[in-house]
N, CA, C and O of each residue as an XYZ file, in Angstrom:
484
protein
N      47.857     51.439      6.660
C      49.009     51.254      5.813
C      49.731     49.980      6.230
O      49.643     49.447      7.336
N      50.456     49.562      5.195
C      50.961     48.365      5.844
C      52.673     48.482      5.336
O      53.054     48.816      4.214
N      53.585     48.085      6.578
C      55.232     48.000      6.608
C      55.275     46.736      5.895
O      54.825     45.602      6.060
N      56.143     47.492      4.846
C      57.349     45.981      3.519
C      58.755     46.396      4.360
O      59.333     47.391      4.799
N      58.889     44.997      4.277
C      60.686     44.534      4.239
C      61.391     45.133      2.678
O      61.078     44.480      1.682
N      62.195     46.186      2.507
C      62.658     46.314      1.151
C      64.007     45.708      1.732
O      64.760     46.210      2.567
N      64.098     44.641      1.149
C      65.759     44.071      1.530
C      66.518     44.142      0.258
O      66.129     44.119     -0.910
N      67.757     44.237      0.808
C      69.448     44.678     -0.760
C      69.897     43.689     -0.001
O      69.644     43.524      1.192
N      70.921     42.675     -1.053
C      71.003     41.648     -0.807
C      72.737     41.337     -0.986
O      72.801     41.232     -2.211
N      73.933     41.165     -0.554
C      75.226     41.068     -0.348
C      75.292     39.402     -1.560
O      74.673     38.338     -1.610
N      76.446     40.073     -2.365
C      76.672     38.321     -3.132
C      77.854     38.168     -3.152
O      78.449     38.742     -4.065
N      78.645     37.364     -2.192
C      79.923     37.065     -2.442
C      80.070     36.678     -3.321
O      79.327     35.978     -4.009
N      81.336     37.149     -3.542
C      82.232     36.452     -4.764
C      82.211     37.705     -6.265
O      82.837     37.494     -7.304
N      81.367     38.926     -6.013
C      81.178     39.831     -7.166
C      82.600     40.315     -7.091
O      83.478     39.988     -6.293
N      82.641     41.215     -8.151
C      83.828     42.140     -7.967
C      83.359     43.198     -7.237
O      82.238     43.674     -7.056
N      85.068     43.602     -6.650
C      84.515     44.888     -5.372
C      84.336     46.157     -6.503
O      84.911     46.452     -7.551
N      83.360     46.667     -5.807
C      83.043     48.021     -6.369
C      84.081     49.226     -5.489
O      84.354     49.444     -4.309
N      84.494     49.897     -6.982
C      85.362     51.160     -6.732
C      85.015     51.955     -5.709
O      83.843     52.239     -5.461
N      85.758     52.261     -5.214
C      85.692     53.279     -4.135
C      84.684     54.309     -4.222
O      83.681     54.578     -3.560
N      85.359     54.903     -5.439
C      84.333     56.270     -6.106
C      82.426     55.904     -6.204
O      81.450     56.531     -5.792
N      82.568     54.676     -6.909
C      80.981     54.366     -6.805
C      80.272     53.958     -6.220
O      79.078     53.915     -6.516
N      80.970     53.350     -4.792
C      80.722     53.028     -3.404
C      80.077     54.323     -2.796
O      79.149     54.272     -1.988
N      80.673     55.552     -3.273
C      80.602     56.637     -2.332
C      79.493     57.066     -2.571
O      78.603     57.473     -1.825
N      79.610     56.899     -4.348
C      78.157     57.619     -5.305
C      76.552     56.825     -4.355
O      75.625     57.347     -3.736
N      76.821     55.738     -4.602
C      75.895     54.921     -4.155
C      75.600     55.430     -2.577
O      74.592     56.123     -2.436
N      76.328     55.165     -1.496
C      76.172     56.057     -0.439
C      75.391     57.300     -0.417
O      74.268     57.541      0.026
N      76.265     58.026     -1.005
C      75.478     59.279     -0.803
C      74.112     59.365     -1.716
O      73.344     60.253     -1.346
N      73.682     58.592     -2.845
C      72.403     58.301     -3.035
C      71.550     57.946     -2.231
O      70.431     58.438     -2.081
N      72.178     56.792     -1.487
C      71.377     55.655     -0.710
C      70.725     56.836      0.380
O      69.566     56.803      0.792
N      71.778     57.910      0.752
C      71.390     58.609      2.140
C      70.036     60.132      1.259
O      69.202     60.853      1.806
N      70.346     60.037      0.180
C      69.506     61.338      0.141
C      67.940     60.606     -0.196
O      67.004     61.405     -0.160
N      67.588     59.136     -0.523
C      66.648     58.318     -0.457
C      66.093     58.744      0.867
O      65.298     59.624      1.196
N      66.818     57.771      1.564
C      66.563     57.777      2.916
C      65.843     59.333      3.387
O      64.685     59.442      3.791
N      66.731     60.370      3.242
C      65.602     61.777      3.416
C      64.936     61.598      2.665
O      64.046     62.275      3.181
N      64.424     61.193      1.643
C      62.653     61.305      1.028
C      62.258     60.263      1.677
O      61.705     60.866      2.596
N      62.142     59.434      1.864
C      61.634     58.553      2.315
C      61.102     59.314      3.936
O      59.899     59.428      4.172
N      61.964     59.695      4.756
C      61.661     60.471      5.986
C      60.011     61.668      5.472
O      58.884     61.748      5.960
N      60.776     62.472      4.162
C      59.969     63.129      4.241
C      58.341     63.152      3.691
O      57.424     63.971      3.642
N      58.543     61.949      3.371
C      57.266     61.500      2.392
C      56.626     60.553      3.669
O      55.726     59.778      3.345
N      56.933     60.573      4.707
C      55.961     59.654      5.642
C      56.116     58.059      5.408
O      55.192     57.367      5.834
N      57.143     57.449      4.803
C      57.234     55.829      4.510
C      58.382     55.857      5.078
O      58.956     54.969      4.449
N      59.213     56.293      5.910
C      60.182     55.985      6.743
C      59.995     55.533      7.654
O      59.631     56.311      8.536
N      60.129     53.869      8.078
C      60.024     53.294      9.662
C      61.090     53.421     10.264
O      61.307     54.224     11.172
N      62.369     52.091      9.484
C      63.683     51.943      9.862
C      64.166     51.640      8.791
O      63.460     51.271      7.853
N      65.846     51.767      8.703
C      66.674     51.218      7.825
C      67.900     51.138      8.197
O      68.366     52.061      8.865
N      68.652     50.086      7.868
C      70.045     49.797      8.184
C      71.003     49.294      7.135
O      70.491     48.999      6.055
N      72.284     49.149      7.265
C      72.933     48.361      6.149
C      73.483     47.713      7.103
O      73.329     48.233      8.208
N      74.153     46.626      7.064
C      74.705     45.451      7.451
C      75.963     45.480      6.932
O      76.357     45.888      5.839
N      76.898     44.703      8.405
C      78.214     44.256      7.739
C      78.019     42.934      6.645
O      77.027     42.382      6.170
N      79.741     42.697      6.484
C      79.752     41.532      5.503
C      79.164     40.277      6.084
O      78.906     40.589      7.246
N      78.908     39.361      5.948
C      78.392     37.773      6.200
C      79.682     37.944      7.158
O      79.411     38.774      8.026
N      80.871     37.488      7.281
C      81.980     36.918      7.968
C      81.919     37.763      9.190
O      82.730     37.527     10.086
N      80.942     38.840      9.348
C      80.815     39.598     10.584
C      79.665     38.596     11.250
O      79.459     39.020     12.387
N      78.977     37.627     11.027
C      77.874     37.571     11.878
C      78.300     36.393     12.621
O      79.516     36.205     12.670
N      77.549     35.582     13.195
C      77.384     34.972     14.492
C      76.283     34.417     14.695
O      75.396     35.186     15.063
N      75.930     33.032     14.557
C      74.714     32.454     14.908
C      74.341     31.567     16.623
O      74.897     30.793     17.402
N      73.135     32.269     16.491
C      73.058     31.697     18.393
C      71.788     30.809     18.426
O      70.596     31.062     18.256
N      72.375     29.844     18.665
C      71.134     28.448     19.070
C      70.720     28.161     20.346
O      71.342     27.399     21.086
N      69.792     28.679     20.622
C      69.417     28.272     22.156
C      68.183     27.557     22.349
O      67.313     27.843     23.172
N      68.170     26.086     21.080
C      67.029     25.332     20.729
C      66.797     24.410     21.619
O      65.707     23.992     22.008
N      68.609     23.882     22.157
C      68.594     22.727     22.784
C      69.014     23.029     24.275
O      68.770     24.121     24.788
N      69.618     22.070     24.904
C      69.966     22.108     26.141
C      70.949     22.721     26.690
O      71.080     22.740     27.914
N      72.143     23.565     25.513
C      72.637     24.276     26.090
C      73.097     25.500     24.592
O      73.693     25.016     23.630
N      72.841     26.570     24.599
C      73.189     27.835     23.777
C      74.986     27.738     22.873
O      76.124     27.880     23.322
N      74.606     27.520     21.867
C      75.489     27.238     20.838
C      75.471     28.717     20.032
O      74.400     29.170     19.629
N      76.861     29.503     19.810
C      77.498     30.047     18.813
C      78.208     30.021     18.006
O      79.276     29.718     18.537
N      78.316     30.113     17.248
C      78.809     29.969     15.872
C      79.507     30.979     14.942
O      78.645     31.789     14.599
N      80.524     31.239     14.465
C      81.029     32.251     14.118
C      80.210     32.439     12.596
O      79.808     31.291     12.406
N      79.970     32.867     11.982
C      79.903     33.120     10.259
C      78.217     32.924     10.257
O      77.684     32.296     11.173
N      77.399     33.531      9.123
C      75.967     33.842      8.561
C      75.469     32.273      8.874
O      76.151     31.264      9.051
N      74.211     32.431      8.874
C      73.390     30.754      9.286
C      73.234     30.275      8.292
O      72.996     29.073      8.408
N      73.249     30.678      7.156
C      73.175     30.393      5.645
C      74.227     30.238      4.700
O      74.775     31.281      4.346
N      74.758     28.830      4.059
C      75.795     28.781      3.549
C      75.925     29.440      1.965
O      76.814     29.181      1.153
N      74.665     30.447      1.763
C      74.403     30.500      0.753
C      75.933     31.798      0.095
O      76.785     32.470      0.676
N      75.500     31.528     -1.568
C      76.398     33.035     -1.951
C      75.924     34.270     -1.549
O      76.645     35.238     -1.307
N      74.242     34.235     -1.448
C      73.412     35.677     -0.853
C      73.186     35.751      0.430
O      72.660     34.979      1.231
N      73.589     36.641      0.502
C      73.308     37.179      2.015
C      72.954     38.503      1.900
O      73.227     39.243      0.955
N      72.032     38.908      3.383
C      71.544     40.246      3.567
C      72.248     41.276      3.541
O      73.130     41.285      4.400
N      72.184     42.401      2.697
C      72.994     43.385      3.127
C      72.950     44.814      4.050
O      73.711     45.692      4.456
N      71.628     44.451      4.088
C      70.313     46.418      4.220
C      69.333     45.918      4.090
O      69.132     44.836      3.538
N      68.552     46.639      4.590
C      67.284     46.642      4.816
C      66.717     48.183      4.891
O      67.470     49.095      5.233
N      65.538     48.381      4.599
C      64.333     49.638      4.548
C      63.217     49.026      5.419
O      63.202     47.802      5.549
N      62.701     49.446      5.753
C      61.006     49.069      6.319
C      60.776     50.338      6.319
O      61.271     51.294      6.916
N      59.714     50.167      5.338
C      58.752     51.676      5.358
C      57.204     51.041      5.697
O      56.901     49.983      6.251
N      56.429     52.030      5.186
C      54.792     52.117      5.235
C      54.442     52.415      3.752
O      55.206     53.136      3.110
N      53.030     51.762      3.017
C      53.185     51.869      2.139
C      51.278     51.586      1.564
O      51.010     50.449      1.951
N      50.606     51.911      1.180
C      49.204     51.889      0.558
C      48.904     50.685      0.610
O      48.026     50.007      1.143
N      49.913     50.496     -0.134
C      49.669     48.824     -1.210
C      50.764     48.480     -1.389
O      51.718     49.096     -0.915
N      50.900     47.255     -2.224
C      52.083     46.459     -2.570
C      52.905     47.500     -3.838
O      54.094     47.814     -3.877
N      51.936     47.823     -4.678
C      52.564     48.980     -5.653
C      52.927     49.996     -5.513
O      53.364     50.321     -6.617
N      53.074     50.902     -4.749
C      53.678     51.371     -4.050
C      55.079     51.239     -3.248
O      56.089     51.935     -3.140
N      54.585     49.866     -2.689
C      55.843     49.289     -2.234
C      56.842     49.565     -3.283
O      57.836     50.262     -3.083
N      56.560     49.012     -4.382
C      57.425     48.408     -5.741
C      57.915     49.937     -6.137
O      59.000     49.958     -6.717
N      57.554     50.673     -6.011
C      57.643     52.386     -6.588
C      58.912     52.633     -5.789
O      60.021     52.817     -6.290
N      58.573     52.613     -4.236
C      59.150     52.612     -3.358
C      61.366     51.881     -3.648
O      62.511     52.306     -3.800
N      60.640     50.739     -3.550
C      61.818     50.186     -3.890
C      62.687     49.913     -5.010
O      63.826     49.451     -4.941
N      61.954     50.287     -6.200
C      62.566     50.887     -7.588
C      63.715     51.937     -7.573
O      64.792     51.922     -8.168
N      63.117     52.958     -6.625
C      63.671     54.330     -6.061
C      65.167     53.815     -5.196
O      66.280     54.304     -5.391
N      64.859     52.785     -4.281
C      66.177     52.158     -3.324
C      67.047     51.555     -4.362
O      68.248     51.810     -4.448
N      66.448     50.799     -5.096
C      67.383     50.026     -6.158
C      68.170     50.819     -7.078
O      69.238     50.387     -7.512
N      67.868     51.567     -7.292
C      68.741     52.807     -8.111
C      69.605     53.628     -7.228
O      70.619     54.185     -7.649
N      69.087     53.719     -5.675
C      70.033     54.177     -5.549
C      71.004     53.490     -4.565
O      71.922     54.182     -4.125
N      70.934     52.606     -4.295
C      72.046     51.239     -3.322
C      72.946     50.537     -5.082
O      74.116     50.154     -5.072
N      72.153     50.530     -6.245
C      72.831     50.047     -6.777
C      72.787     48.505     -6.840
O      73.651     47.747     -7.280
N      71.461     48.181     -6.246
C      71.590     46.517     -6.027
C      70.091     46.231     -6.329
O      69.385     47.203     -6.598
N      69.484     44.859     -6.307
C      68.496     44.308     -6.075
C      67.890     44.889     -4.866
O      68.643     45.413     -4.045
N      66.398     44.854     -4.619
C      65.958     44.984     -3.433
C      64.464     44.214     -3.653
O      63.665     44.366     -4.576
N      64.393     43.449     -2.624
C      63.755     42.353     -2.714
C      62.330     43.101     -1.769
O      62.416     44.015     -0.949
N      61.135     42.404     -2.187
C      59.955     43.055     -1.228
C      59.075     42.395     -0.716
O      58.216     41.948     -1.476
N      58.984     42.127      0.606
C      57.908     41.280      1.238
C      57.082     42.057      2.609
O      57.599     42.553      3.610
N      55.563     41.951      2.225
C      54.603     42.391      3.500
C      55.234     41.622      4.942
O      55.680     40.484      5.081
N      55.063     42.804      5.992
C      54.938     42.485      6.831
C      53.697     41.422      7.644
O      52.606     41.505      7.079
N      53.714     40.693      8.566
C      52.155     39.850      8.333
C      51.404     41.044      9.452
O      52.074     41.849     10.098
N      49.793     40.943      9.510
C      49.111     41.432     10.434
C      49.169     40.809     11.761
O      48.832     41.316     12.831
N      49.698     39.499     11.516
C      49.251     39.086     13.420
C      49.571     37.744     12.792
O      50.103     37.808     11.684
N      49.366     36.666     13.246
C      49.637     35.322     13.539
C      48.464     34.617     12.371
O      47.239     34.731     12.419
N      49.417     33.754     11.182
C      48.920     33.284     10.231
C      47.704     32.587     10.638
O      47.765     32.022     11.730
N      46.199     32.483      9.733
C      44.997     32.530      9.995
C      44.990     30.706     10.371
O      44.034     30.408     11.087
N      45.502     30.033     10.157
C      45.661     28.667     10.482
C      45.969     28.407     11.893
O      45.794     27.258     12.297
N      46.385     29.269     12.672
C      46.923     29.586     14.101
C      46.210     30.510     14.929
O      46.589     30.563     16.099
N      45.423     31.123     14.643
C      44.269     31.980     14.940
C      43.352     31.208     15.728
O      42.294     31.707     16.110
């Protein structure tokens, strides 16, 4: 079997979602999450704070640089993540159809790799 990244994706600048459908979504998002456990495609999953929570750490050069705010000046940012197990890619997509309905957002899908791209081998 092979682990997908199902990533939900944060867009500043939307309007905030109501309380009430925040919650709806929640408690969707969590009764997913038990099928997902119980169907055997549960690896990990998390949700993420806002962008203005993160912190970037460079320790490229000669001395370790932090940075307050996301490494990406973009409007999207990560919000959650899934990693399950999955047949195939269609599956995957089944999979994350199911998350997207119930987070209420996009969820984006990419294979995990097997080992070190074949050019580097």
């Amino acid at each position: 079997m092979t682990q997908y990244l199902l990533s939900v994706h944060y867009v500043d600048g939307e309007g905030a979602t109501p309380e009430a459908e925040m919650q709806e979504a929640y408690e969707a998002t969590g009764r997913f999450n038990d099928e997902l456990q119980a169907e055997g495609a549960w690896v990990f999953a998390g949700g993420l704070h806002t962008p203005d929570m993160a912190t970037v750490v460079d320790a490229t050069g000669a001395e370790t640089i932090t940075t307050d705010g996301p490494f990406s000046e973009a409007k999207e940012q990560l919000g959650g993540f899934w990693v399950v197990e999955a047949p195939d890619l269609d599956a995957a997509l089944a999979l994350a159809a199911r998350g997207s309905a119930a987070c209420r957002g996009k969820v984006e899908v990419r294979p995990f790799q097997d080992g070190p791209p074949e050019d580097e081998a």
